[in-house]
SEKOL-390833 format. One record per residue (C-alpha): z, y, x; residue number from 1. Coordinates in steps of 0.05 Angstrom, whole numbers, plus 32768, in hexadecimal, padded with zeros to 4 digits. Layout:
     Z     Y     X  seq
     Z     Y     X  NUM
...
END
This chain:
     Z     Y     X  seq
  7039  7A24  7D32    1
  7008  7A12  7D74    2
  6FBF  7A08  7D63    3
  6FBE  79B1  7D5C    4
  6F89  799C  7D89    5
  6F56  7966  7D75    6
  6F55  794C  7DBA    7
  6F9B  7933  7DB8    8
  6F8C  7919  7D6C    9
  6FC5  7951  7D5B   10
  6FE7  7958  7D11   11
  702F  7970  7D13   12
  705D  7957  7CEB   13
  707A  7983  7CBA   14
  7098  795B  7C81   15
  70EE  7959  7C7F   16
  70EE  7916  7C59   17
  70C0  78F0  7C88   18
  70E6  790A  7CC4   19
  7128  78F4  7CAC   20
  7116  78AF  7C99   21
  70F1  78AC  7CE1   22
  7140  78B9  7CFF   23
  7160  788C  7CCC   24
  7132  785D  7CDC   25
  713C  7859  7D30   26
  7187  784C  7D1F   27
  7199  7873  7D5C   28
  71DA  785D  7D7F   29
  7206  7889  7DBB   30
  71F2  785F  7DEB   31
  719C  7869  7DDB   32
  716E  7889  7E05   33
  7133  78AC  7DCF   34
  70F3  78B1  7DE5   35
  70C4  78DA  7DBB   36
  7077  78DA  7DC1   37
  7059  7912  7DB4   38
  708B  7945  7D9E   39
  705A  797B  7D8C   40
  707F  79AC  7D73   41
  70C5  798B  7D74   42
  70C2  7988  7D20   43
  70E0  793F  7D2D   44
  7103  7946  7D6F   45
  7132  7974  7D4B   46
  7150  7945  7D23   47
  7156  790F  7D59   48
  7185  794C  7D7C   49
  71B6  7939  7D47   50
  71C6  78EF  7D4C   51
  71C7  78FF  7D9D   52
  71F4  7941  7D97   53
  722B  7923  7DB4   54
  720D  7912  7DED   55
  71E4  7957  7E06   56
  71ED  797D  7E44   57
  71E0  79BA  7E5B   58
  71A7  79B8  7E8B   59
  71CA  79CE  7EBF   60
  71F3  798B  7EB9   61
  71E3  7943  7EB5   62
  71B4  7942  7EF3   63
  71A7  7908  7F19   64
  71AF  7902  7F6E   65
  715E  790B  7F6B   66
  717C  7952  7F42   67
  7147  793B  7F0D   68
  716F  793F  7EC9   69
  7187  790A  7EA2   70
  7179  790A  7E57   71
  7188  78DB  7E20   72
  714E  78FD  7DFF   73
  710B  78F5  7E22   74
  70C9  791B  7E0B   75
  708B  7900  7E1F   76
  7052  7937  7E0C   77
  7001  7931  7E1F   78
  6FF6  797C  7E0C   79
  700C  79A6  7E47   80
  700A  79E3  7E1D   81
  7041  79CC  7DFA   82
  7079  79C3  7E29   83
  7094  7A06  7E32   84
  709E  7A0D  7DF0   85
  70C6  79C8  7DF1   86
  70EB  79D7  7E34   87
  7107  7A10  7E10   88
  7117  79F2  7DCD   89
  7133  79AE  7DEE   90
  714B  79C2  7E36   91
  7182  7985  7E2C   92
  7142  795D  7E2A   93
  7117  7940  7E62   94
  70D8  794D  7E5B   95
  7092  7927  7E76   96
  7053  7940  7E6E   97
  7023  78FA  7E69   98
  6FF5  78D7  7E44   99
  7028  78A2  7E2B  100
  7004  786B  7E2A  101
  7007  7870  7E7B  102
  7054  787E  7E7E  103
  707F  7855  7EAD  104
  70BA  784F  7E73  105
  70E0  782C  7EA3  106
  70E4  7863  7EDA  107
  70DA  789F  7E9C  108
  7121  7877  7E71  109
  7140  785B  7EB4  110
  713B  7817  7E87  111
  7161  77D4  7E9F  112
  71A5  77F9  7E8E  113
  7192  7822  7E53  114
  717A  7811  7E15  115
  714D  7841  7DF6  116
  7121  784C  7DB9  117
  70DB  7862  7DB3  118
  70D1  7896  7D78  119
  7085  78BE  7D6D  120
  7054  78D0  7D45  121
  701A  78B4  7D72  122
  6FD5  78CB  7D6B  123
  6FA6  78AA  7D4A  124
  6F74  78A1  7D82  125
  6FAA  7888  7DB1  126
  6FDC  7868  7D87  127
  6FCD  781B  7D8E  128
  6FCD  7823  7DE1  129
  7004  7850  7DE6  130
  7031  781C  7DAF  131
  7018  77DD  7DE0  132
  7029  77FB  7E17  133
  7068  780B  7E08  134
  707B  77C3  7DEC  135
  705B  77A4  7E2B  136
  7089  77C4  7E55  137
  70B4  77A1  7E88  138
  70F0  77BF  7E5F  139
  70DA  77CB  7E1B  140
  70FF  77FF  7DEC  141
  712E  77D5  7DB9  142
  7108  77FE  7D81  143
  70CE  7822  7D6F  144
  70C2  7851  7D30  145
  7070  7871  7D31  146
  704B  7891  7D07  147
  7002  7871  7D0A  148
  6FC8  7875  7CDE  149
  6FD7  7855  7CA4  150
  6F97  7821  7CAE  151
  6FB3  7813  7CEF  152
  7001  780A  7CCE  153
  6FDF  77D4  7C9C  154
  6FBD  77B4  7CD4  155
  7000  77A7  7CF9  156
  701F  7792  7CBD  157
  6FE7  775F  7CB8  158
  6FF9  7719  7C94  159
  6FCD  76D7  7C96  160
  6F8F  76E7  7C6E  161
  6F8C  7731  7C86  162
  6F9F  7728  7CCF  163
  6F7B  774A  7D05  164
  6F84  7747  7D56  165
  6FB3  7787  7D52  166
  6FDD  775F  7D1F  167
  6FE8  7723  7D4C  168
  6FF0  774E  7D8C  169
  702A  777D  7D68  170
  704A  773E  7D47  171
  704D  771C  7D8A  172
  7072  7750  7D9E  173
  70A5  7772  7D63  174
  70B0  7766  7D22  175
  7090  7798  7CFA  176
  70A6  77BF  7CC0  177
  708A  77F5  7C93  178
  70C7  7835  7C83  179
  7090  785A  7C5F  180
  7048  787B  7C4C  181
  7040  78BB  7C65  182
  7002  78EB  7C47  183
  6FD7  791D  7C61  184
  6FF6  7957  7C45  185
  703D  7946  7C6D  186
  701D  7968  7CB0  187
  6FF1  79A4  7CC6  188
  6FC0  799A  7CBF  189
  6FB7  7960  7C94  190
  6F96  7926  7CB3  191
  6F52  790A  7C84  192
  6F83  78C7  7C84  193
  6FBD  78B0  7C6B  194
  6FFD  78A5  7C9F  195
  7031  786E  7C9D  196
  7078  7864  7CCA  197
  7084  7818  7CE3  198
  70C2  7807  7D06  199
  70B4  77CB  7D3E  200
  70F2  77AD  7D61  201
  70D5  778B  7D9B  202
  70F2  773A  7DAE  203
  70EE  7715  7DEE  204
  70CD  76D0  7DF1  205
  70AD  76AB  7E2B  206
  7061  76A2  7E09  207
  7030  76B0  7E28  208
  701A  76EA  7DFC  209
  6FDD  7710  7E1E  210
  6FC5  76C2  7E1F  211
  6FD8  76BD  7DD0  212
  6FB6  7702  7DC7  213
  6F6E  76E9  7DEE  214
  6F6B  76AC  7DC6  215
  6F71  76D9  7D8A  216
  6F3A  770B  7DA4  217
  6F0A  76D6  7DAD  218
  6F1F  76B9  7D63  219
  6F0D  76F9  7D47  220
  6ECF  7714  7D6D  221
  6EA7  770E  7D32  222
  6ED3  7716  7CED  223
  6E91  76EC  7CC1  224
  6E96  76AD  7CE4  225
  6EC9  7672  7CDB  226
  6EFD  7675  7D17  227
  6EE6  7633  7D3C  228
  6E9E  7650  7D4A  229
  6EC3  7690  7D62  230
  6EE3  7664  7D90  231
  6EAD  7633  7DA6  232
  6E7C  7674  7DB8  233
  6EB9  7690  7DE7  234
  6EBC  7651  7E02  235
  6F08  7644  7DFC  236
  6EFE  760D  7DD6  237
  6ECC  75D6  7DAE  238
  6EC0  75E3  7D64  239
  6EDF  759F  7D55  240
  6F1D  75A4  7D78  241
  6F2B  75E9  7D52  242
  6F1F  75CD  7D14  243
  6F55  758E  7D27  244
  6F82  75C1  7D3B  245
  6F78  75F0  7CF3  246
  6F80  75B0  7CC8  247
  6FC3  759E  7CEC  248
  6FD7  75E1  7CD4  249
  6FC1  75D3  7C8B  250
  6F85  7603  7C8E  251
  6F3D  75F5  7C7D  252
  6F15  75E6  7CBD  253
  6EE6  761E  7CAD  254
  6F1D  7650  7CAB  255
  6F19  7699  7CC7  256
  6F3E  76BD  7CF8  257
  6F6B  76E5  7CCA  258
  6F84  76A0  7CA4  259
  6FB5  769B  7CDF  260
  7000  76A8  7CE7  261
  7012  76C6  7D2E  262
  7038  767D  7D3B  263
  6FF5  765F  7D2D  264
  6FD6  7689  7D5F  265
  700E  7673  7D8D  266
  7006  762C  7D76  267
  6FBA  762F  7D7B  268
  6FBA  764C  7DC8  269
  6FEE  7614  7DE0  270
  6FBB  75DB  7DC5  271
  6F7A  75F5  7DE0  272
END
């Protein structure tokens, strides 16, 4: 087992029930390309081989005109001391050595023809960017399954009265779900938090959303006061016409940020 490495916010995943319910829950299909962040060790990318058997090469086949391999399992790994130990392990696999919250998934997945499916345990000091990034993509993946901090899993899960701006910016984006809690003790080493696996499936729509999601940043710049003086100090808006637009909604006029639904939001950003 490599030395995990604080700088890359490193805790392997170790645990056979947690991986198997991560595969059960991407609901791979033939025709997927899986894209893994961070495959560590390859603890998890082992048992996305199976559901993709069918369709591995030897890595002397399968090449492209460019000769650069094609894969219907991608690895994208930060750590660079880590890929010859996958290359060896996974040669069916292509393998990228990135931060991936800078990846091009469309040139990495060859997306537009494929659909593919994003599957990681993402570091905690990188997993919010690296989980936007990838469902602001030109071509997003059709489904995600992380593993976040579990504060961070609760956040995206957020309903009215606990919402947050990661809440409405995910929720824009995918619905969310939770497949399960994962503790400290399922990886080595053991984080000082508690884990949790979400499954996002990403939708189109033609909102504006980065619009939607600066609306909301500016509603919740300061979590203490009441939405419309949020609002009125950002200067998106007058205190009074916020407070028209709450009351059409049925809330109080001096409600707070994380009172609203993500359709509010929506609602909220078309009227101001």
């Amino acid at each position: 087992m490599p030395f995990a490495k604080k700088s890359y916010g490193q805790h392997f995943l170790r645990d056979q029930s947690v991986l198997e319910k991560i595969v059960a829950a991407a609901e791979i299909q033939p025709e997927d390309v899986v894209v893994e962040i961070g495959p560590g060790t390859g603890a998890l990318t082992e048992h996305l081989r199976l559901p993709l058997s069918p369709l591995f090469q030897p890595p002397h086949l399968g090449l492209s005109p460019s000769g650069e391999r094609n894969s219907h399992l991608i690895l994208i790994e930060a750590d660079a001391d880590l890929i010859p130990a996958l290359e060896h392990k996974f040669p069916e696999a292509k393998i990228i050595q990135a931060d991936a919250a800078q990846v091009d998934y469309g040139e990495a997945v060859g997306v537009g023809t494929k659909p593919w499916i994003l599957v990681g345990n993402l570091p905690y000091n990188a997993g919010n960017a690296i989980l936007m990034h990838a469902l602001q993509a030109k071509y997003p993946p059709k489904r995600l399954v992380v593993m976040l901090q579990k504060e961070v899993g609760e956040r995206m899960l957020g309903k009215p009265g606990s919402m947050s701006v990661l809440s409405v910016a995910v929720q824009l984006y995918a619905h969310v779900d939770k497949v399960c809690a994962v503790p400290p003790g399922a990886f080595n080493p053991p984080p000082k938090v508690d884990s949790m696996v979400l499954t996002l499936v990403p939708f189109s729509s033609t909102i504006d959303r980065e619009a939607v999601i600066a609306v909301a940043k500016a509603g919740f710049a300061n979590r203490r006061k009441q939405l419309h003086k949020n609002l009125a100090e950002s200067g998106i808006s007058t205190s009074e016409k916020v407070k028209d637009v709450l009351k059409s909604f049925g809330l109080s006029e001096l409600a707070r940020a994380e009172e609203l639904t993500v359709e509010q939001w929506i609602e909220l950003k078309e009227r101001l």
